[in-house]
Short mmCIF file of the C-alpha atoms (twelve columns), coordinates in Angstrom:
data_MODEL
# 
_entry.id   MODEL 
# 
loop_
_atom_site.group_PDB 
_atom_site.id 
_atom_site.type_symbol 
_atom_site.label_atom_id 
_atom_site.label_alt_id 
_atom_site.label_comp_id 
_atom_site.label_asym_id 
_atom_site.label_seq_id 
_atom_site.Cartn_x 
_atom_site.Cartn_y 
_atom_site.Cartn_z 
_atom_site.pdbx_PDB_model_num 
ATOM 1   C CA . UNK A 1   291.890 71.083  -142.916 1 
ATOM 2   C CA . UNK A 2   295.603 71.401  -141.615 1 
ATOM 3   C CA . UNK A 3   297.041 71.461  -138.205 1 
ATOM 4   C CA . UNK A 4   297.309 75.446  -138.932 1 
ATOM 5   C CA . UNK A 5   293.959 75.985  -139.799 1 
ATOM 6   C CA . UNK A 6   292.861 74.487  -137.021 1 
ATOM 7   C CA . UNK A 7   295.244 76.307  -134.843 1 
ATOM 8   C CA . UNK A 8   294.315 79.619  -136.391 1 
ATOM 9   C CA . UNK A 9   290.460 78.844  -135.513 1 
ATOM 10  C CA . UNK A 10  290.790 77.929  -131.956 1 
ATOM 11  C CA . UNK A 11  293.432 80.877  -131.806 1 
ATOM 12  C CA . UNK A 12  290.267 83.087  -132.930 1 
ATOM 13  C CA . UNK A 13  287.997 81.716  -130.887 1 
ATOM 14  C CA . UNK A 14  289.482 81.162  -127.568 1 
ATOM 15  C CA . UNK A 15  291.739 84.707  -127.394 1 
ATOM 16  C CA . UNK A 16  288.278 86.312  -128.402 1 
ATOM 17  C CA . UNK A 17  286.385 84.601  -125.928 1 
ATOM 18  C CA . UNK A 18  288.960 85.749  -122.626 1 
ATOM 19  C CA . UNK A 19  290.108 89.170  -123.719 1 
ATOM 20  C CA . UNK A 20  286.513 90.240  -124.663 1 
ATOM 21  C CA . UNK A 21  285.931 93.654  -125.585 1 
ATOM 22  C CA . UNK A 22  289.456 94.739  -124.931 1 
ATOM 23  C CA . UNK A 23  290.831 93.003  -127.792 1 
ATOM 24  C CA . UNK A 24  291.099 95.295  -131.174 1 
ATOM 25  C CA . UNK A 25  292.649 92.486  -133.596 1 
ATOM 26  C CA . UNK A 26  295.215 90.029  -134.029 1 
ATOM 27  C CA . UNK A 27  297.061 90.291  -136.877 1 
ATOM 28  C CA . UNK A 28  299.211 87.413  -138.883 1 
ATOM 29  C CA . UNK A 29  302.865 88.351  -139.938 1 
ATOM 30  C CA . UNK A 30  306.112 86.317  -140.986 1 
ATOM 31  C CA . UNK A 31  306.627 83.261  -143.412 1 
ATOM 32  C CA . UNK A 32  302.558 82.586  -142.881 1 
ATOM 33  C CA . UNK A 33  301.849 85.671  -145.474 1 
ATOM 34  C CA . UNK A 34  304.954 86.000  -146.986 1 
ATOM 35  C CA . UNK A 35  304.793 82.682  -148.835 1 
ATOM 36  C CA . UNK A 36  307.331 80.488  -147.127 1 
ATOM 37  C CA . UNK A 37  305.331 79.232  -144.261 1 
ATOM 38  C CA . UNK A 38  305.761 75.464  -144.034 1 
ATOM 39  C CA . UNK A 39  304.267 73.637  -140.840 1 
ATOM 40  C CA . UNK A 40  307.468 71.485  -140.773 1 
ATOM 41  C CA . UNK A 41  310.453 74.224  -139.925 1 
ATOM 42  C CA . UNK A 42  308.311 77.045  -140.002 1 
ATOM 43  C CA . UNK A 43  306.781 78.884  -136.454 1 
ATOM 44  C CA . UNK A 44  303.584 80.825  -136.456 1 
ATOM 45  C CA . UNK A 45  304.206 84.465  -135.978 1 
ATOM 46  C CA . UNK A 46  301.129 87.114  -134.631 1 
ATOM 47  C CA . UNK A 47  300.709 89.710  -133.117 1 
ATOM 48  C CA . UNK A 48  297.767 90.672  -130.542 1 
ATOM 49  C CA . UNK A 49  296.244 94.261  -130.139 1 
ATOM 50  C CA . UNK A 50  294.352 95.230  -127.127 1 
ATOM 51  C CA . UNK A 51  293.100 98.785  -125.596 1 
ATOM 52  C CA . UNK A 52  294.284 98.242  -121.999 1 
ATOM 53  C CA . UNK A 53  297.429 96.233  -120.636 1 
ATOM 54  C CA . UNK A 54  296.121 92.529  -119.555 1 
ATOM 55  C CA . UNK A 55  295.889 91.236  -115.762 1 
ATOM 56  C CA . UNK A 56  298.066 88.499  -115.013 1 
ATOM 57  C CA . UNK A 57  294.749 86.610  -114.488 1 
ATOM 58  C CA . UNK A 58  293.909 87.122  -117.846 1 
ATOM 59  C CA . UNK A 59  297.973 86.600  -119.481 1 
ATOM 60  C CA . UNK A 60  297.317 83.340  -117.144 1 
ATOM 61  C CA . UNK A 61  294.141 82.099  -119.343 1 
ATOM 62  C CA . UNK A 62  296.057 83.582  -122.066 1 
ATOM 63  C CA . UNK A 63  299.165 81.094  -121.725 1 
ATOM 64  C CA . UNK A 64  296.987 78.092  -120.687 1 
ATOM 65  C CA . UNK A 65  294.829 78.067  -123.842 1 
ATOM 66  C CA . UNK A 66  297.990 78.802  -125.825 1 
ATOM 67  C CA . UNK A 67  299.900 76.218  -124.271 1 
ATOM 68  C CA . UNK A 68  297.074 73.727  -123.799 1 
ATOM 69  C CA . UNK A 69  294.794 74.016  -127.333 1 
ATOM 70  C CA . UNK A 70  297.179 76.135  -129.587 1 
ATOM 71  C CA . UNK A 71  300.623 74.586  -129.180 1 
ATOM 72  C CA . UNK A 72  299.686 70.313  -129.902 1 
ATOM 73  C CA . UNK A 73  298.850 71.683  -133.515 1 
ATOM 74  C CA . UNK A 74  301.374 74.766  -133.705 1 
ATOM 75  C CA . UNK A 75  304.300 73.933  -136.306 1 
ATOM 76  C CA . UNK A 76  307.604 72.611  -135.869 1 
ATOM 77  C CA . UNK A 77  309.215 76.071  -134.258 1 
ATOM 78  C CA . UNK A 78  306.054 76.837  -132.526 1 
ATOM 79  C CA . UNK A 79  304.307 80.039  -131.930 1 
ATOM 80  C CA . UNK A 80  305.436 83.682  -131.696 1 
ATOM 81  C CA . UNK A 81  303.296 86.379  -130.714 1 
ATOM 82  C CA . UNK A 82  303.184 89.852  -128.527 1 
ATOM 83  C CA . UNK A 83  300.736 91.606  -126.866 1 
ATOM 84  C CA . UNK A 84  300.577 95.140  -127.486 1 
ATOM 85  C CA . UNK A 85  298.442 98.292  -126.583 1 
ATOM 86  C CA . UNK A 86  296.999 100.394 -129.139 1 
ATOM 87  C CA . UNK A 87  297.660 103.480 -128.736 1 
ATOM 88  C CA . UNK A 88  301.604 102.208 -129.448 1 
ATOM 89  C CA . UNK A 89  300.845 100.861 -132.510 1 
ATOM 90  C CA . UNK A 90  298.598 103.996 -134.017 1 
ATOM 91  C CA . UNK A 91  301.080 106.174 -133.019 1 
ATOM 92  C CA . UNK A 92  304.493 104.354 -133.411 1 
ATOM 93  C CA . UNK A 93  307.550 104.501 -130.844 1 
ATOM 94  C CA . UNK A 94  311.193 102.981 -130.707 1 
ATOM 95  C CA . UNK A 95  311.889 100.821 -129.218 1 
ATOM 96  C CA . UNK A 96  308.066 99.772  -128.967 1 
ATOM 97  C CA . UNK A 97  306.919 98.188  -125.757 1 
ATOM 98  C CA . UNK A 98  305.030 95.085  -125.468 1 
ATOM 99  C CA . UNK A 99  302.489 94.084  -122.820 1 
ATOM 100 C CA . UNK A 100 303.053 90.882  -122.947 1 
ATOM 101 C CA . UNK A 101 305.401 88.067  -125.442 1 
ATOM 102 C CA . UNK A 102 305.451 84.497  -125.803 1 
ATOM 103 C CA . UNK A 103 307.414 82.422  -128.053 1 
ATOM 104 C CA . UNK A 104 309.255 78.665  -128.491 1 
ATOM 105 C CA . UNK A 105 312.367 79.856  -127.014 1 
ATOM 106 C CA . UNK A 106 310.425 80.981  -123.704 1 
ATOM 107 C CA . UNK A 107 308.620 77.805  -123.171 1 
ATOM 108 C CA . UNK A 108 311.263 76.084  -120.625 1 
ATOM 109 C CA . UNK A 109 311.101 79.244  -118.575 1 
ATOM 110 C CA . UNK A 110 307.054 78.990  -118.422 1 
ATOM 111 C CA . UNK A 111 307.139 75.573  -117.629 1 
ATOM 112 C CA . UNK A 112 309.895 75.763  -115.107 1 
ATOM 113 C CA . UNK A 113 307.995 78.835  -113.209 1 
ATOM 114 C CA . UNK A 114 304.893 79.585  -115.157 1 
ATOM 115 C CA . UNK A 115 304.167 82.983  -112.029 1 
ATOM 116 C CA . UNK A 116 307.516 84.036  -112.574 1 
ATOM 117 C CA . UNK A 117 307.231 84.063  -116.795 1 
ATOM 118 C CA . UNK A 118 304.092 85.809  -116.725 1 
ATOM 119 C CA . UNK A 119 305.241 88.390  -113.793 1 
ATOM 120 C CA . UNK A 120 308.279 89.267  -115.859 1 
ATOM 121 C CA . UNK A 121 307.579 89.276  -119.782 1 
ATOM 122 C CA . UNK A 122 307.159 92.738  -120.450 1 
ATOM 123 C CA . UNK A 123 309.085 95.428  -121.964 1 
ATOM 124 C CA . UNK A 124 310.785 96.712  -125.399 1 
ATOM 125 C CA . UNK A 125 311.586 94.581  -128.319 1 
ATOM 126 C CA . UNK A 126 313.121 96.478  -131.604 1 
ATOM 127 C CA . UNK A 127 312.373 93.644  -133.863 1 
ATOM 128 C CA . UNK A 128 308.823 94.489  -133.561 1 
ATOM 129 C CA . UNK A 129 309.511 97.383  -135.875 1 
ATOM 130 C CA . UNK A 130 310.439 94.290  -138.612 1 
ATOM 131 C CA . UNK A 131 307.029 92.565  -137.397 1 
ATOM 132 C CA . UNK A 132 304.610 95.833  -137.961 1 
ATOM 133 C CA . UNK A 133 306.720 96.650  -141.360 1 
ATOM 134 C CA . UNK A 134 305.624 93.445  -142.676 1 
ATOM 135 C CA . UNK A 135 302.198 93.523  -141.223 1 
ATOM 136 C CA . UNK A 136 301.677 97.272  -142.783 1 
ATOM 137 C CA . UNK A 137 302.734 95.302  -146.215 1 
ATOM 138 C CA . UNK A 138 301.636 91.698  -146.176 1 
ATOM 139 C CA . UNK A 139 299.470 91.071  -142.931 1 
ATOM 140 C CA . UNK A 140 296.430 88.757  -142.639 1 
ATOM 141 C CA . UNK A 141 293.700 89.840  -140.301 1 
ATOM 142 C CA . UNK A 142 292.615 87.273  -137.996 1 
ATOM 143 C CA . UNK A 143 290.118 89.037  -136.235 1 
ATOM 144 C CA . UNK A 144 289.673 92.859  -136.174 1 
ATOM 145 C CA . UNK A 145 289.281 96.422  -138.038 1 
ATOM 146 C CA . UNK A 146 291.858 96.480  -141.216 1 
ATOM 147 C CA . UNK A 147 295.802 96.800  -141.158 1 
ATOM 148 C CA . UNK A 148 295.628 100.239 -142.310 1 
ATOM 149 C CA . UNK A 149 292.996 101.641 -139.383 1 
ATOM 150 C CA . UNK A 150 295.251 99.905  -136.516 1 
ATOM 151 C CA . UNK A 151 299.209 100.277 -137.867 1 
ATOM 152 C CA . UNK A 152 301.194 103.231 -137.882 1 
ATOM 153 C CA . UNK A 153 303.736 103.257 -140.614 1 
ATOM 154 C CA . UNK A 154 307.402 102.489 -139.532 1 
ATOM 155 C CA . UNK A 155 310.329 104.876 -140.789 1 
ATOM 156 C CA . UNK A 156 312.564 103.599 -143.127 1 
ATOM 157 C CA . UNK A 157 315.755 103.997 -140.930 1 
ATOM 158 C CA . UNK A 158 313.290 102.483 -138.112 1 
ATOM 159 C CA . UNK A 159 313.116 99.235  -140.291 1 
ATOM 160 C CA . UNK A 160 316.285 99.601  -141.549 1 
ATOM 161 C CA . UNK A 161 317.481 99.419  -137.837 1 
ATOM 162 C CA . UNK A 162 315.506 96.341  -136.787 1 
ATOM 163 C CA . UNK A 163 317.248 94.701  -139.714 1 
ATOM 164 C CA . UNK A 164 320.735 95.386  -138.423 1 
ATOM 165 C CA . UNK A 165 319.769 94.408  -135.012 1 
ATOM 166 C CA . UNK A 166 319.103 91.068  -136.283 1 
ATOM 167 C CA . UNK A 167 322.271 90.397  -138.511 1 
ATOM 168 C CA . UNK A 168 324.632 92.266  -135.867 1 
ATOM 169 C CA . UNK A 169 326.096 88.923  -134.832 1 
ATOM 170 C CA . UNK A 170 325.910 87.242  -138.403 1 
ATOM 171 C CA . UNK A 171 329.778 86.894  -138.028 1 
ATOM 172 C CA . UNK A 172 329.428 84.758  -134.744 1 
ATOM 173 C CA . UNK A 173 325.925 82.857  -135.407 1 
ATOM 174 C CA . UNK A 174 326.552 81.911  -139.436 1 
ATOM 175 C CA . UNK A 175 328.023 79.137  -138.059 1 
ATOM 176 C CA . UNK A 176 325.247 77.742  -135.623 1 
ATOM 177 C CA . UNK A 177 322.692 78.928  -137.635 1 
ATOM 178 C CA . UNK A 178 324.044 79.131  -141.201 1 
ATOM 179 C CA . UNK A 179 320.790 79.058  -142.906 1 
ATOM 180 C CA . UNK A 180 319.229 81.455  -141.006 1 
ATOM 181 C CA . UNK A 181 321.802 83.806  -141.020 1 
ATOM 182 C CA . UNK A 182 322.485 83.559  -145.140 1 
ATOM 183 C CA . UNK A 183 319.087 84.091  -145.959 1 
ATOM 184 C CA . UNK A 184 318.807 86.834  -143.367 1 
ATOM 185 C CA . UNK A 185 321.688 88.748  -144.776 1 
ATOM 186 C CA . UNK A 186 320.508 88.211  -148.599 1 
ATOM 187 C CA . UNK A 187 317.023 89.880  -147.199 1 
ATOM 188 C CA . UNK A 188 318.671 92.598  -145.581 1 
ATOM 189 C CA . UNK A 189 320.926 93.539  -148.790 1 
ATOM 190 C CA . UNK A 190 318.089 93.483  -150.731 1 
ATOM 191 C CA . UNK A 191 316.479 95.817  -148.551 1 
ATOM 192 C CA . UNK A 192 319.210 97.960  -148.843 1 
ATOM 193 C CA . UNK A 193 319.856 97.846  -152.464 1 
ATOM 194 C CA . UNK A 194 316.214 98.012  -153.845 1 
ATOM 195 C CA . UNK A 195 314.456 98.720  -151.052 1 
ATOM 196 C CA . UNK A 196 312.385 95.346  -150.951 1 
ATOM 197 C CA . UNK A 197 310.744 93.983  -147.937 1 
ATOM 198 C CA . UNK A 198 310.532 90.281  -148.082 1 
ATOM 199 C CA . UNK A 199 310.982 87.453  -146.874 1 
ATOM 200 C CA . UNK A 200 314.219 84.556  -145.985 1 
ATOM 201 C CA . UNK A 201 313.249 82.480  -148.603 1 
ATOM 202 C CA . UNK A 202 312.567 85.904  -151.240 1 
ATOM 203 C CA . UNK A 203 315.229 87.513  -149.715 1 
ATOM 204 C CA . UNK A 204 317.384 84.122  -150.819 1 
ATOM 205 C CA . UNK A 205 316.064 84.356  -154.359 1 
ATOM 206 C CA . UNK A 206 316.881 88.045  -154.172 1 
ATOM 207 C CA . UNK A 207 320.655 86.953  -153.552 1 
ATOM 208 C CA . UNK A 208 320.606 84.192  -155.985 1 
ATOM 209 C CA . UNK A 209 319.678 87.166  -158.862 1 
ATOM 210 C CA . UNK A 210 322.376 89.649  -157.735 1 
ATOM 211 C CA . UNK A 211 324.985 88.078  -156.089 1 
ATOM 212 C CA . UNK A 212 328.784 86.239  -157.489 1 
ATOM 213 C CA . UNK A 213 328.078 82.497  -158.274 1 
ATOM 214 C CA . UNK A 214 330.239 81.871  -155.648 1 
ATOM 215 C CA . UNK A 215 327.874 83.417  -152.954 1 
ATOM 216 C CA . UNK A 216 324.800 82.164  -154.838 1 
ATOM 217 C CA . UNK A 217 326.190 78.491  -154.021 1 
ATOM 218 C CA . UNK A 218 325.885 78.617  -150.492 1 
ATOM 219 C CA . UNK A 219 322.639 80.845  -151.026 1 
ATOM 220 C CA . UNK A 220 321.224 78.110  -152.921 1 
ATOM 221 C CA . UNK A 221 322.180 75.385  -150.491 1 
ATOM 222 C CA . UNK A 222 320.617 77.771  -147.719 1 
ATOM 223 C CA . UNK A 223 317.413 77.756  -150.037 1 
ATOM 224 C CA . UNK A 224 317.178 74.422  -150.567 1 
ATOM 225 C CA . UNK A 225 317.759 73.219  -146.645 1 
ATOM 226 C CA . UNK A 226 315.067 75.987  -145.342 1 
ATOM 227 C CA . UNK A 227 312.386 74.656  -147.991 1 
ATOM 228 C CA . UNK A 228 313.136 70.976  -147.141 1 
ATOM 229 C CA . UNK A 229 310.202 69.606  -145.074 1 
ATOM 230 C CA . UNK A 230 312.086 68.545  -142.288 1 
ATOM 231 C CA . UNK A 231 313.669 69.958  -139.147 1 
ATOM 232 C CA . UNK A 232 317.145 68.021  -139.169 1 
ATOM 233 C CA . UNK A 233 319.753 69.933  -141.083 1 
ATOM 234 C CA . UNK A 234 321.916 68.440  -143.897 1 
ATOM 235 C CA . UNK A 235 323.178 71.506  -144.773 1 
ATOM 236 C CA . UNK A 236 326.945 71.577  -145.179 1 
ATOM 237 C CA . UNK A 237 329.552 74.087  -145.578 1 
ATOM 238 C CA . UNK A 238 333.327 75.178  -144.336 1 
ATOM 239 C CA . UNK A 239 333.815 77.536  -141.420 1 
ATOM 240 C CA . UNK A 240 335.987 79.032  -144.338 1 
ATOM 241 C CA . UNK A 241 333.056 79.580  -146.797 1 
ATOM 242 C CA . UNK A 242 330.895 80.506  -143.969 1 
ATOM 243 C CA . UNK A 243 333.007 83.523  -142.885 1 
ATOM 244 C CA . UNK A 244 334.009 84.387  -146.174 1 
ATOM 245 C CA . UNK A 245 330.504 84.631  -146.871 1 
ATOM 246 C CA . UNK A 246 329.192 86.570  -144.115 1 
ATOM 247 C CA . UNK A 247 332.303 89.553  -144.328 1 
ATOM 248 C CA . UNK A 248 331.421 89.774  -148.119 1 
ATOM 249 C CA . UNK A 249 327.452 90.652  -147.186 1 
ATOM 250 C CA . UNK A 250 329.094 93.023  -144.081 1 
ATOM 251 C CA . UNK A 251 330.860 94.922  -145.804 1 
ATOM 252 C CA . UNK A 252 327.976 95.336  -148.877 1 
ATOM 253 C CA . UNK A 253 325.861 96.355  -146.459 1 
ATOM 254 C CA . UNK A 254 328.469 99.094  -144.860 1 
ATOM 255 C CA . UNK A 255 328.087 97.530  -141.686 1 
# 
């Protein structure tokens, strides 16, 4: 059994056993069920339904178990997940509110002032639209009724806005994060073109199929760093290409 599977089952086990009978499901979303899930670069991605907002008692159990079982066999980037309410979900709203978040990037903050985290995660997060898009077409359930009974479908310009959100600094960040960002922007054209939902690594294969063999290059390099089964990067490319690269996708995507 893998470090995942084992993380999944203790996941299961130990969210069922403190949020009781206010928990409706968690659901699995990202590169997990999308088929590019690798426990070397890849995070774990969920997201947790309940009826009523959690105590900070219970968001306290909630981030020990996480932190203390969940996280020595998470993968490479960790766990993502947010806590939301029901009703939110069956009836969907933008931006949607969460009760509660926790993911790699947050984990200094919790461990610097673990009160202070838990006291002030809450609020609105528009990529959740992405998360509950996926979910409606790929999700895994973990525990709980069916996709379908829980998720309220997102509008297309909804999902189409959670997209640009996430590429709005592509310009700026292609050249920190240059794999990210490529594959990104190859998912979101192929949204836009053929109205595909999938994910960076289909969304990179999606760009190798429609796109100049000049872009499909770097798209390939992009492919074959993310699917490498290590964290450190040997990916390599100009500032030059890596602009050039990004305005092309901009401006195809009328951005």
């Amino acid at each position: 059994m893998s470090d995942t599977q084992r993380c999944l089952q203790r996941l299961k086990y130990n969210y069922q056993k403190i949020l009781g009978d206010n928990l409706v499901g968690i659901y699995l979303h990202g590169s997990y069920v999308m088929g590019g899930y690798n426990e070397n670069v890849s995070d774990l991605d969920y997201l947790v339904i309940v009826k009523t907002p959690l105590s900070f008692l219970i968001k306290r159990q909630l981030m020990a178990i996480t932190i203390e079982k969940l996280w020595p066999l998470a993968p490479a980037k960790g766990l993502e997940f947010h806590v939301l309410l029901l009703p939110n979900v069956k009836h969907f709203r933008q931006p949607m509110p969460f009760d509660f978040h926790f993911s790699k990037m947050h984990f200094q903050h919790y461990q610097k002032d673990p009160t202070d985290y838990i006291k002030s995660m809450k609020g609105t997060d528009p990529d959740l639209a992405a998360h509950i898009t996926i979910i409606n077409h790929f999700g895994r359930v973990l525990v709980g009724r069916p996709v379908y009974q829980i998720f309220d479908k997102v509008p297309q310009k909804i999902y189409w806005q959670s997209i640009i959100f996430d590429i709005e600094n592509a310009k700026t960040t292609i050249i920190s994060q240059p794999v990210y960002v490529i594959l990104n922007l190859c998912r979101a054209l192929a949204y836009k073109k053929d109205r595909l939902i999938t994910s960076k690594l289909s969304g990179g294969q999606w760009g190798l199929k429609h796109l100049d063999s000049q872009s499909g290059s770097l798209i390939q390099q992009a492919l074959t760093e993310y699917t490498r089964h290590r964290l450190k990067s040997t990916f390599s490319a100009s500032t030059d290409e890596l602009n050039i690269f990004a305005t092309k996708m901009i401006t195809k995507l009328d951005l």
